[in-house]
N, C-alpha and C positions, 0 to 999 in steps of 0.2 A: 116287820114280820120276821118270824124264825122260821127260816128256810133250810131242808135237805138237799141238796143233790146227788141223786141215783146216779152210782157210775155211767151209766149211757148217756150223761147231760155233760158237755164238754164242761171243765170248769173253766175254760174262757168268758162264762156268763158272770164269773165272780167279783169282776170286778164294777160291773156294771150294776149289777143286783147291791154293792155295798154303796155304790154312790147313791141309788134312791132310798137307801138308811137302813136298808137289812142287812139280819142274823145272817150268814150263812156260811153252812158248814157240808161236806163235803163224806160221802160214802168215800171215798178214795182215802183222805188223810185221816178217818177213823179207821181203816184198815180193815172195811166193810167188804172189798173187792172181792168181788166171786163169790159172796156169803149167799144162803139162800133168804129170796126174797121176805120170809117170814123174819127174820134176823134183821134185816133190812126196816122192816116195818116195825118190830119192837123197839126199836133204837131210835126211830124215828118219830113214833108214837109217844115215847119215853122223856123225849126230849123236848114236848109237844112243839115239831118241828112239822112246818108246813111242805109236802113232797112233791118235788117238778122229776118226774121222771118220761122214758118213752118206752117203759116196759108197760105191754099189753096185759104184762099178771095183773097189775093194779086196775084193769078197768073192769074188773067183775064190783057192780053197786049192789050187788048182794052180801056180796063180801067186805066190801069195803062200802058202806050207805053213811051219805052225805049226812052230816048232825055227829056222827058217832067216832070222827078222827079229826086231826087240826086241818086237813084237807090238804087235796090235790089235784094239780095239775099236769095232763094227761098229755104230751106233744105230739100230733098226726101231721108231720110234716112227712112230706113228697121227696125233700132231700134232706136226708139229717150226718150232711157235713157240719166240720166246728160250724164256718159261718154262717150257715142257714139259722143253727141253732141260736148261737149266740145275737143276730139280730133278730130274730124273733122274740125270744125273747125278753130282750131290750127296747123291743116296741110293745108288749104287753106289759112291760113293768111302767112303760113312760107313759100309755097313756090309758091304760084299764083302770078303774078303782080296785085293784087287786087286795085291798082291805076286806071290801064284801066277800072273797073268794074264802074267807077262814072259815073252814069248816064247810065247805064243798069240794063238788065234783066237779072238775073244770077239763074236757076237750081245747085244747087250739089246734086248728091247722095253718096255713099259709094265711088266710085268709078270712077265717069265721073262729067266735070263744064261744063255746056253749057251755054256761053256769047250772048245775045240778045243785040248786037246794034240797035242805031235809024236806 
């Protein structure tokens, strides 16, 4: 999978995400940093690059409706230190079928994945 990470995703997840055989590239080292979300999203869209971030802009499904982008995953964690983040989402890569997630809307918290199809 061809993966973004939204500057608010530590990239501590990167090395983790490339052992189970993903794309992944980074709003930080495109020089994306502090850009407005839309900017963010074009270049992610563009790239047809799948987006894990924990900004709340991206959870509007009006605006953003499951079918119509490479999709994303929406992180509602309780604590979002690097290590919360980084083993969270190292237990969703190791054991979701995160292949079905392309081209949805994907909530995680601590605890629950809620997949939004078209």
């Amino acid at each position: 999978m061809k993966i973004k990470l939204d500057e608010n995703v530590t990239t501590g997840v990167v090395p983790a995400l490339k052992k189970f055989g993903h794309d992944v590239q980074t709003t930080i080292e495109e020089g994306l940093t502090g850009k407005p979300d839309n900017e963010i999203w074009s270049a992610t869209q563009l790239e047809e690059r799948f987006l894990v971030t924990q900004d709340m802009d991206f959870s509007d499904a009006r605006k953003f409706a499951p079918g119509e982008h490479q999709g994303i995953l929406l992180l509602r964690l309780h604590s979002s230190n690097q290590a919360a983040i980084v083993s969270r989402i190292a237990e969703l890569f190791e054991n979701e079928d995160v292949e079905t997630w392309k081209r949805c809307f994907v909530v995680a918290t601590e605890h629950k994945v809620r997949v939004v199809r078209r």
